[in-house]
C-alpha positions as CSV (number, residue, x, y, z in Angstrom):
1,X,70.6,95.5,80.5
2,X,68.0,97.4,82.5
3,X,66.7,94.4,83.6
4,X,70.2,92.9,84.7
5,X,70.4,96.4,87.2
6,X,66.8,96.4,88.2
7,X,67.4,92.5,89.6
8,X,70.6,93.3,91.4
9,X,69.2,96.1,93.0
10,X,66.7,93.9,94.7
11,X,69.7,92.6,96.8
12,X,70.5,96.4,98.1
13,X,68.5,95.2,101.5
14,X,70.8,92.7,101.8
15,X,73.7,95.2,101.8
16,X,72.0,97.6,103.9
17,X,71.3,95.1,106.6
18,X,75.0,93.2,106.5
19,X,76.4,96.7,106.8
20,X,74.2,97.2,109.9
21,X,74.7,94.2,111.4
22,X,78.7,94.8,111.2
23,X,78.1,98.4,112.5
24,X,76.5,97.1,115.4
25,X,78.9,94.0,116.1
26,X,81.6,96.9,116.3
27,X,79.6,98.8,118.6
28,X,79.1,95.9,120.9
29,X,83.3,95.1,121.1
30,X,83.6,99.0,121.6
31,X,81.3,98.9,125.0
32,X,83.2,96.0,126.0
33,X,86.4,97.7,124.8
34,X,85.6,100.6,127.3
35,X,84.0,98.4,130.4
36,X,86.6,95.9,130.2
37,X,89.6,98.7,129.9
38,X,87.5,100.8,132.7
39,X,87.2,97.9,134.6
40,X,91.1,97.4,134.6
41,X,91.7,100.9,135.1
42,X,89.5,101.1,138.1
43,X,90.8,97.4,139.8
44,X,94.7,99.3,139.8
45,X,93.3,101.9,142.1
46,X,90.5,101.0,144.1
47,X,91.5,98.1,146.4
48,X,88.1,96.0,146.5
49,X,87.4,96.2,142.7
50,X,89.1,93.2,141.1
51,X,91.9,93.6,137.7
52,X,91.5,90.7,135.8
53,X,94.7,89.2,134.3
54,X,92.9,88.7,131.0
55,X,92.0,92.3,130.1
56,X,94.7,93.4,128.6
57,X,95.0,90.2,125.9
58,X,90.8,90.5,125.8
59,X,90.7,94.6,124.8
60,X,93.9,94.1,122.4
61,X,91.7,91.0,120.4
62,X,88.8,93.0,120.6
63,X,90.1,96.4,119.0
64,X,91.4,94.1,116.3
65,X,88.1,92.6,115.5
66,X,86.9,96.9,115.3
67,X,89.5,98.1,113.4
68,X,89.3,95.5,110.2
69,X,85.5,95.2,110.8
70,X,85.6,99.0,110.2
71,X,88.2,99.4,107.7
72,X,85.2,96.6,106.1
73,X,82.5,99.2,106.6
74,X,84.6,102.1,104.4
75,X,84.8,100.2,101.8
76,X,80.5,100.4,101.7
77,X,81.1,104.3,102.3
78,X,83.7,105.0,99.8
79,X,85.8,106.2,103.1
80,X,89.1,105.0,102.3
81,X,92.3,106.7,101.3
82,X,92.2,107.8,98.0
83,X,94.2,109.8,95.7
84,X,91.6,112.4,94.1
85,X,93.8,115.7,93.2
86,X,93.5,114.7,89.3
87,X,90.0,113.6,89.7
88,X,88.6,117.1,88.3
89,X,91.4,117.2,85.0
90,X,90.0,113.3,84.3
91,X,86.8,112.2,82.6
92,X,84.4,110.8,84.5
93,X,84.2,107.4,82.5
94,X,88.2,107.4,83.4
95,X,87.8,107.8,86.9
96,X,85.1,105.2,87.0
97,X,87.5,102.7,85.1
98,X,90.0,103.6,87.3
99,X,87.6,103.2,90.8
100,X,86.8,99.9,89.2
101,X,90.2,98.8,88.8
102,X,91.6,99.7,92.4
103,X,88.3,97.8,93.9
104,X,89.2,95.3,91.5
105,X,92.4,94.8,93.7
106,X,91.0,95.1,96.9
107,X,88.6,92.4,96.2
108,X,91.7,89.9,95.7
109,X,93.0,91.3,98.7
110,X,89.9,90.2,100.3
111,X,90.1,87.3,99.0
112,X,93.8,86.3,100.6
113,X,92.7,87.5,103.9
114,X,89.7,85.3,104.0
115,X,91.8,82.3,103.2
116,X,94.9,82.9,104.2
117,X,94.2,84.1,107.2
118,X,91.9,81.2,108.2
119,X,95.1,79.0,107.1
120,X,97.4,81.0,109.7
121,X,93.9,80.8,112.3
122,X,93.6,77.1,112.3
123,X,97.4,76.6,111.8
124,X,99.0,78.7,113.9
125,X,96.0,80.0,116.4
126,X,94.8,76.7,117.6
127,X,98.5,75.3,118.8
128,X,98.8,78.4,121.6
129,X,96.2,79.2,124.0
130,X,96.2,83.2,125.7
131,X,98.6,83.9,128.6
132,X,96.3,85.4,130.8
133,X,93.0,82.2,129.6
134,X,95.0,79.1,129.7
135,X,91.8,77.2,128.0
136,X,91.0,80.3,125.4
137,X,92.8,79.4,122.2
138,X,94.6,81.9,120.0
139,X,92.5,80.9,117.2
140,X,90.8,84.2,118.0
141,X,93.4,86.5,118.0
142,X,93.6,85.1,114.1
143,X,90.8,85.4,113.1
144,X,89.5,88.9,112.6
145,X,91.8,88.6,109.4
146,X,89.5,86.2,107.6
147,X,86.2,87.6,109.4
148,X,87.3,90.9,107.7
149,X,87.9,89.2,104.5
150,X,84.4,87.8,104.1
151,X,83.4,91.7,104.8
152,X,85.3,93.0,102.2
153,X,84.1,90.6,100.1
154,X,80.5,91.6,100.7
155,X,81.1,95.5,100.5
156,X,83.8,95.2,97.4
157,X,80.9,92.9,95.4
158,X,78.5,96.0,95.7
159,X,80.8,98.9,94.9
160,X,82.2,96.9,92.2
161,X,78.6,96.5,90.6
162,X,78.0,100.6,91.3
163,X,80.9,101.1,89.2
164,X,80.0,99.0,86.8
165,X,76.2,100.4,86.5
166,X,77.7,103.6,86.6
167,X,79.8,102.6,83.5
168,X,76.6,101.4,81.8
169,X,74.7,104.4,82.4
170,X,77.6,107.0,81.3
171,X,77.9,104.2,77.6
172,X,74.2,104.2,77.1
173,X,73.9,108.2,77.7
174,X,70.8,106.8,80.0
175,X,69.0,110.1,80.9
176,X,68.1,108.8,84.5
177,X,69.0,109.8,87.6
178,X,72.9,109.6,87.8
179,X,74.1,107.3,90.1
180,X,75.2,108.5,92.8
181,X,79.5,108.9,93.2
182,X,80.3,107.6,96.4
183,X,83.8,109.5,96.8
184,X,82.1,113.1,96.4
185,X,82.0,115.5,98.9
């Protein structure tokens, strides 16, 4: 089983740098976020700075894209809302279970935004174009659901095999290092 853990742990660069790279796309739409709203802001009150019409519908699409990309990204940290006020009365190989089971759900939910939400992006983004861009379909206002899916997926995959190495290591009574709870403190 060793052997099984020491493989899939090869991959861990993989996580590392898909975590990165999402980190950093949400960085980019929050600069844009903040020069396009500034931007706006600015062309109300200073006469020779242009407002663009399409800021508003641009920020709004963009802070949608950052807030499921980073709800994506707490998955990897263990960040999310969870319910730990029993967590000390519990054994540890019950809480494990039980942090299996829960990511266990939100992997399925992953899974129905990713194709779902492509469904409603092809189907019901591409018949309607943005008010203020005429030529820029809606597809992209949809789409952050299924971009965020494929995220999940990704992050869930690898706390789902922590838990599950976790479980290993607390059944075998393997003397190594413990592996590391992501939900502590």
């Amino acid at each position: 089983m060793n052997s099984f853990f020491t493989a899939v742990d090869k991959l861990r660069p993989f996580y590392d740098a898909a975590y990165k790279v999402t980190l950093f796309v949400c960085k980019l739409m929050l600069v844009a976020d903040i020069l396009i709203t500034s931007l706006s802001v600015l062309g109300r009150y200073i006469p020779f700075i242009p407002d663009p019409a399409w800021s508003e519908e641009v920020v709004l699409t963009l802070m949608a894209y950052m807030a499921v990309l980073s709800a994506a990204l707490a998955i990897r940290r263990g960040a999310h809302i969870r319910m730990t006020a029993f967590d000390v009365y519990l054994p540890k190989k019950v809480i494990n279970i039980l942090d299996l089971l829960a990511d266990a759900f939100v992997l399925v939910l992953a899974f129905v935004m990713l194709t779902v939400g492509w469904k409603y992006a092809v189907a019901i983004g591409s018949k309607g174009t943005y008010v203020s861009i005429p030529g820029f379909s809606r597809f992209w206002m949809y789409f952050p659901i299924p971009v965020a899916g494929f995220a999940m997926i990704i992050f869930e995959l690898e706390a789902i095999y922590n838990h599950i190495k976790e479980l290993c290591a607390v059944e075998e009574g393997a003397q190594d290092a413990p592996v590391e709870n992501k939900y502590s403190a």
